[in-house]
C-alpha positions in Angstrom: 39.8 -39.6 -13.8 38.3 -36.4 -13.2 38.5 -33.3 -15.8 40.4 -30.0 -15.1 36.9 -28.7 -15.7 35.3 -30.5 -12.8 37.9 -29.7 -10.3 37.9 -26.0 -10.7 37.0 -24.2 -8.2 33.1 -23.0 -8.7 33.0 -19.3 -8.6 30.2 -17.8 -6.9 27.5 -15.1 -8.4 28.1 -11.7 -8.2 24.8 -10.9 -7.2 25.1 -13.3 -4.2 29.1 -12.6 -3.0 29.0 -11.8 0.5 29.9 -8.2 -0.7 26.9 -8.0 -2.7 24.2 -10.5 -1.0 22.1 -8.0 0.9 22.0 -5.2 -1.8 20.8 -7.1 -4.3 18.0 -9.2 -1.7 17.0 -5.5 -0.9 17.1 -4.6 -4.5 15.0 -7.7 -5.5 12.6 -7.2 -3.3 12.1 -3.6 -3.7 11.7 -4.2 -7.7 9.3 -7.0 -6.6 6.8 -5.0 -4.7 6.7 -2.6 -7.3 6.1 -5.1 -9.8 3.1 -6.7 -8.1 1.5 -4.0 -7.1 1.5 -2.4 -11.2 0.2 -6.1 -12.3 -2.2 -6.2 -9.9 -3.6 -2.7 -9.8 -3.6 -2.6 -14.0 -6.2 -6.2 -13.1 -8.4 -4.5 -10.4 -8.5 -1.2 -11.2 -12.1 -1.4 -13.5 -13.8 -3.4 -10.2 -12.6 -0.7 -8.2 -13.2 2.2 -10.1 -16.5 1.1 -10.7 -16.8 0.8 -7.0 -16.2 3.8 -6.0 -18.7 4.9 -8.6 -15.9 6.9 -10.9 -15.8 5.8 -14.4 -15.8 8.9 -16.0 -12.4 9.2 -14.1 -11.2 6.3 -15.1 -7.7 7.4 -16.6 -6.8 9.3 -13.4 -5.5 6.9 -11.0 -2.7 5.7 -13.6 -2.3 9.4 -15.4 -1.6 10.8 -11.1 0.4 8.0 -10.8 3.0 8.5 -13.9 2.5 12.1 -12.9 3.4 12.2 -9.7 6.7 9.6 -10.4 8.1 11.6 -12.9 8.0 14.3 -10.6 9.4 12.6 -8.1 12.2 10.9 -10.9 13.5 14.4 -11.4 13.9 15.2 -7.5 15.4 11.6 -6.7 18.0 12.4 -9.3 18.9 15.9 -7.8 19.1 14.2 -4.4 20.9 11.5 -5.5 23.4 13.3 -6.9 24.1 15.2 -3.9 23.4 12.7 -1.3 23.8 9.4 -2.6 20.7 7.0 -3.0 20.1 6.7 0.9 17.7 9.7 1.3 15.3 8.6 -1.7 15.8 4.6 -0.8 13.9 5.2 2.4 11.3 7.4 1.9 10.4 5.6 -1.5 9.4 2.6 -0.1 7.8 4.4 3.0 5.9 6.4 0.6 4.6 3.8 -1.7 3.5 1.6 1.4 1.7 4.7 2.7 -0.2 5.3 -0.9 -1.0 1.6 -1.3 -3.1 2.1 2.3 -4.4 5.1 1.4 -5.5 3.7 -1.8 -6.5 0.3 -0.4 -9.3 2.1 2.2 -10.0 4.7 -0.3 -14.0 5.1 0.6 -14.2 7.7 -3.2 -12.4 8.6 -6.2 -10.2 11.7 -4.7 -9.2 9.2 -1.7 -7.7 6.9 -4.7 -6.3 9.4 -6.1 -4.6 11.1 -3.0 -3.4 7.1 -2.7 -2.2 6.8 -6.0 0.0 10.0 -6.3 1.5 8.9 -3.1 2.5 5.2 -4.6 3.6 7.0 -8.1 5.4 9.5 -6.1 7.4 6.7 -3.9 7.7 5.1 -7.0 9.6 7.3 -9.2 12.1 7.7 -6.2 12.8 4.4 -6.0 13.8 4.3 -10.1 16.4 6.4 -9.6 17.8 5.9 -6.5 18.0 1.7 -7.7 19.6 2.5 -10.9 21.8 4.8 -8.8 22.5 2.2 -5.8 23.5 -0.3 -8.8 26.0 2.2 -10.3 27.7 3.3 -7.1 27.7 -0.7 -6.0 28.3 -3.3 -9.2 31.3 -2.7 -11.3 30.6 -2.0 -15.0 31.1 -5.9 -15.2 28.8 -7.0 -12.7 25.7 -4.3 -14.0 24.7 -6.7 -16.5 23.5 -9.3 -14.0 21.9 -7.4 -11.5 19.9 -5.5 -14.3 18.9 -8.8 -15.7 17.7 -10.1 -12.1 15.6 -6.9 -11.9 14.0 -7.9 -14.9 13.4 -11.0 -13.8 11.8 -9.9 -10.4 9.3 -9.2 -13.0 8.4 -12.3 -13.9 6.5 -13.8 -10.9 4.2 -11.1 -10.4 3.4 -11.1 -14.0 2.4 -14.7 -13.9 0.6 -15.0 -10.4 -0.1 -11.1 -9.6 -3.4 -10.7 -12.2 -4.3 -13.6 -10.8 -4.5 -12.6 -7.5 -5.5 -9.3 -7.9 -8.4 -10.5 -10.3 -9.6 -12.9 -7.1 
């Protein structure tokens, strides 16, 4: 005889309800480039410095990156606030992809640079306007689990993105 237990109905995830399914894929992914791209520049970043023949510059590529987010963290939050999340979800990502070419061909140090203050500034637009999309989207409830799958986005690049990078 069966249990009550095993003919309950199963309830589905939150994160994966049809309501919810493509804002958290998008979410997840978003959180996922970001993540691989920090584990893997913090690996190569010596080689390439080095490369391009700018060790005495060494701080700058991650100093103009946390520069250039914060700036931009402060203007996704006064756009979010009067347009919603939209504006800042799609030049973020546009942005960061734009800085991680320029970066990836940079041919000298101010090249990098240019690259990395692109990807900080794409960056810090995405924080906000993710945290925002979450608010406006998962119910006080529900905020708990989608904030634990973005920390868990995490975890793959952590493992295999060094790795990779360090190749």
């Amino acid at each position: 005889m069966a249990s009550t237990i095993d003919s309950a109905p199963r309830r589905r995830s939150v994160l994966w309800s049809a309501e919810h399914r493509l804002t958290t894929i998008a979410l997840l992914l978003v959180v996922t480039l970001v993540a691989f791209e920090s584990m893997g520049v913090a690996t190569a970043m010596p080689t390439l410095v080095a490369d391009l023949h700018g060790l005495s510059l060494y701080s700058w590529p991650f100093t103009i990156f946390l520069i250039s987010s914060v700036v931009a963290t402060v203007l996704s939050g006064r756009i979010g606030d009067r347009r919603g999340p939209a504006p800042a979800l799609l030049a973020g990502p546009m942005l960061f992809a734009a800085g991680l070419v320029v970066a990836g061909t940079a041919s000298a140090m101010p090249m990098l640079l240019l690259g990395r203050a692109l990807q900080g500034f794409g960056a810090g637009l995405l924080l906000v306007s993710v945290s925002l999309l979450i608010a406006l989207t998962f119910t006080d409830h529900e905020r708990p689990v989608i904030y634990a799958a973005n920390a868990a986005a995490w975890v793959l690049p952590a493992v295999i993105g060094p790795s990779v990078a360090g190749s």
